[in-house]
Phi, psi and omega in degrees: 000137191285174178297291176300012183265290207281000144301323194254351175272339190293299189295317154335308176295309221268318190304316207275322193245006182121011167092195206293318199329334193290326175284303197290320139000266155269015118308339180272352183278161185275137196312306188272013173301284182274359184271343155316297180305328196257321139347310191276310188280010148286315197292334187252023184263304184328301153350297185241032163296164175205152186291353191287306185323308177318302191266017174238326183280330192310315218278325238212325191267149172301315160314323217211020162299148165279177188295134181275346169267111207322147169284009169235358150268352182263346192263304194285302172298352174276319171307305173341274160021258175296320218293315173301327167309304155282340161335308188296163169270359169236071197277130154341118171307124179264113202280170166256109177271146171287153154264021119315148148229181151315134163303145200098343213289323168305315155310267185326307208282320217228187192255065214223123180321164158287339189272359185267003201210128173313123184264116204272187147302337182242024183047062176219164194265166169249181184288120147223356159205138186293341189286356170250003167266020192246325182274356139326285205302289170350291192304305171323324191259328158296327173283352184287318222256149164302125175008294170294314191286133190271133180273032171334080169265134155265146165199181173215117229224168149223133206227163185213124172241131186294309188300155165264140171220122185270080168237149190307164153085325195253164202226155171318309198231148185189155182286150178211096154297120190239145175231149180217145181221093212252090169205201189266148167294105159297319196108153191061015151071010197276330176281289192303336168302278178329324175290317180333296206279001212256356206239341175286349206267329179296323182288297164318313167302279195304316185317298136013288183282298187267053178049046176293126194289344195180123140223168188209128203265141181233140178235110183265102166319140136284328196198128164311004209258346167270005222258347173285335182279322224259319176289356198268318190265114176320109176086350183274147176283129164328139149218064160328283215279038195261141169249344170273189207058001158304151204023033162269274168329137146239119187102303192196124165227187191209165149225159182238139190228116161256137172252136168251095189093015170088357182301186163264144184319172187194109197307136182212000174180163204196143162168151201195170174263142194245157171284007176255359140335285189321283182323294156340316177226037186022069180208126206261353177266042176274111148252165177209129198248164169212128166209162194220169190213123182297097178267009165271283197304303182296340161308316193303308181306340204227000000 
């Protein structure tokens, strides 16, 4: 649904149930206020459900289909992965993510709608990319830690996005491998050398293993002041012109591009450093690196 679609289906609602005041209302009540109120109109909408009622939304709603790609190729590239993961020398803590988050987490941290992300009744986000619960988790462990220690984390999510898109390949819910690389500006760009090569080394190895015929890392400056880092990584590519991730990305972002079967490359992982450590922990020397990967697409590819 367009901005103005979802204007006018609000005001259609809002005209129906007492106008704008009703909306203002209830955004103005204390969280555990409405999560009461919301509780109840789950509970009687749930009510007068029937199993038939159950087994027609199943059938029909997008959210809650299973995955069209088999659990043993989503099962063989999540191993791929971790396996790769553990390889380093300095290996990623791998977490069990919840699947909730905090409300916001997606909105607030990163640019990401709100309307794009399942909202629960109990004012929590449902997962909708592990890179921003890691970077939660991060901050926690970072605030805990000595200056120098670098915080090195992993996961593997199965995330659900509220939009639609009628594109091949893309689904309500899907796997996301995520890696976050998390410390303080030593100076000389020496943490961003390192997370980089450290999280790009993780992709490639498993890409590698599941037999990818090439791959090739594109790397986009944001800020001249990165152009040491970016040159630092061995075989990578310019990529100027890339136009999505401005203003996500700060500083340096990538793409990971694999070909399979003699095939054309194909964006299989994305990731770059973001602001939100610094922001988190209110310390303007704080970095953070991120990057995640479609383990339902790269299963499909490999």
């Amino acid at each position: 649904m367009t901005e103005h679609g979802q204007r006018a289906a609000l005001g259609r609602v809002l005209r129906r149930v007492g106008g704008d005041g009703v909306l203002d209302a209830l955004t103005a009540l204390p969280g555990a206020d409405l999560t009461t109120l919301q509780l109840e109109l789950a509970r009687r909408r749930a009510a007068a459900l029937s199993p038939a009622d159950v087994l027609a939304q199943y059938r029909r709603d997008r959210f809650t289909a299973p995955a069209p790609v088999p659990f043993r190729a989503l099962r063989r590239v999540e191993d791929a992965l971790l396996e790769a993961v553990a390889a380093q020398p300095e290996p990623a803590d791998v977490v069990a993510l919840a699947p909730l988050a905090p409300l916001g987490t997606h909105s607030v941290l990163a640019t990401v709608d709100q309307n794009k992300v399942v909202t629960t009744a109990r004012g929590t986000d449902v997962a909708a990319d592990p890179t921003n619960a890691l970077a939660l988790e991060a901050a926690v462990r970072r605030r805990g830690a000595a200056p120098r220690d670098v915080v090195r984390l992993a996961a593997v999510q199965r995330v659900v996005r509220a939009q639609f898109v009628d594109v091949s390949g893309m689904f309500a819910h899907f796997t996301l491998f995520a890696q976050v690389t998390a410390g303080r500006d030593g100076g000389g760009r020496g943490f961003e050398r390192a997370a980089l090569a450290g999280q790009l080394a993780v992709l490639t190895r498993a890409l590698a293993e599941l037999g990818a015929d090439g791959v090739e890392l594109r790397l986009t400056v944001l800020d001249p002041a990165f152009q040491p880092v970016a040159e630092a990584i061995e075989g990578a590519v310019d990529d100027p012109g890339r136009a999505t991730g401005r203003g996500y990305y700060e500083g340096l972002c990538f793409k990971v591009m694999a070909r399979f079967g003699g095939g054309e490359p194909q964006e299989v992982g994305d990731g770059g450093f973001v602001g939100w450590a610094r922001d988190l922990l209110s310390n303007g020397k704080e970095r953070l690196l991120i990057s995640g990967l479609g383990v339902d697409r790269l299963a499909a590819l490999a």
